[in-house]
C-alpha positions in Angstrom: 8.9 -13.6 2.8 12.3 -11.9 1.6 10.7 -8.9 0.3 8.4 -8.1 2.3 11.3 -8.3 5.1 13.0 -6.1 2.7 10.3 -3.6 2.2 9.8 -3.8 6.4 13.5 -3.2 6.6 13.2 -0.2 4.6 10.2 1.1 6.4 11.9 1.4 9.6 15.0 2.8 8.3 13.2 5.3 6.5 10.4 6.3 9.2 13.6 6.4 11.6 15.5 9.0 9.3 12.4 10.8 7.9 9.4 9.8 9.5 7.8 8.7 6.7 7.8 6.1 4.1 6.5 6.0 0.6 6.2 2.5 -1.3 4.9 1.8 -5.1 2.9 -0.7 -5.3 2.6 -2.8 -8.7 -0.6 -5.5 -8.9 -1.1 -8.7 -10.1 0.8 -11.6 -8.1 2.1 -8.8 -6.1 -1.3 -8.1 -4.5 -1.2 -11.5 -2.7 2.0 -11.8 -1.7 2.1 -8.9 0.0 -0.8 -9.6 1.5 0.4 -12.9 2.7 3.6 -11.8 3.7 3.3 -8.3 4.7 1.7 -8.9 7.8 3.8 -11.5 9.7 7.2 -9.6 8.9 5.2 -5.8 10.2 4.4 -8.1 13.5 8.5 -8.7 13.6 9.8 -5.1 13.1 7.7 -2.9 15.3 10.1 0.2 13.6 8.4 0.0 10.4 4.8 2.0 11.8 2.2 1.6 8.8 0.8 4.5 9.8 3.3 6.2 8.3 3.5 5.2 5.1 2.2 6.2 1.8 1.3 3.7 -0.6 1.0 4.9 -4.3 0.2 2.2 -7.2 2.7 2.1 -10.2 0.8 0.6 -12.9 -3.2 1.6 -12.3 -5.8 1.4 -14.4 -8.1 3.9 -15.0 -10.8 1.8 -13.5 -13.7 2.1 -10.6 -11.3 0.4 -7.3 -14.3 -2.2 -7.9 -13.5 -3.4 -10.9 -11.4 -6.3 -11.2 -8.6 -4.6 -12.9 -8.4 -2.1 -10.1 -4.7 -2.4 -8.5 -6.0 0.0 -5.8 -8.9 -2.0 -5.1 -7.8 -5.3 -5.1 -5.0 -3.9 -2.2 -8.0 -2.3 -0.7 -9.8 -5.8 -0.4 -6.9 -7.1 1.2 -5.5 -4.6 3.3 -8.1 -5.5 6.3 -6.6 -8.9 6.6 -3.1 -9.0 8.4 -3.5 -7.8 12.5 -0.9 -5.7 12.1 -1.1 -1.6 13.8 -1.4 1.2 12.1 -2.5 1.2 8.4 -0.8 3.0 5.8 -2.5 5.8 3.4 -3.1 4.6 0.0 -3.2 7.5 -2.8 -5.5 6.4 -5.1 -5.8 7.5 -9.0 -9.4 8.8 -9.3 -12.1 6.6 -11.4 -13.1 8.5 -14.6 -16.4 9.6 -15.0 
């Protein structure tokens, strides 16, 4: 719960300032504890605005968003779960062909 209160912390500031955010996004264990904890601490800073963000992923495999290895997609999967407003914009790498 402490960093995704820190990441929401650092939403708001920065949406306040700049009117945007931007947040890297690693995967593995990361996937579901943000998704976990995300949600509750958005609920409890309405400053943060998801709608303003831009999520990029750090460490993405060159992958379909369906395959398991897909950072991007396992977020996507997740991303519908939560009740909080707004959703960010997630900049995908694109699958090869």
């Amino acid at each position: 719960a402490a960093l995704a209160r820190l990441v929401v912390e650092a939403a708001a500031e920065a949406v306040a300032s700049d009117g945007r955010f931007t947040l890297g996004l690693s995967g593995g264990s990361m996937v579901e504890l943000l998704a976990r904890e995300l949600p509750p601490a958005l609920r409890a800073a309405p400053g943060a605005e998801p709608s303003r963000w831009l999520v990029v992923f750090c460490d993405e495999r060159l992958v379909p968003p369906e395959h398991p290895d897909s950072t991007y997609g396992a977020y996507r999967v997740r991303r519908g779960r939560g009740g909080h407003r707004g959703r960010p914009r997630y900049r995908e790498i694109p699958p090869p062909k």
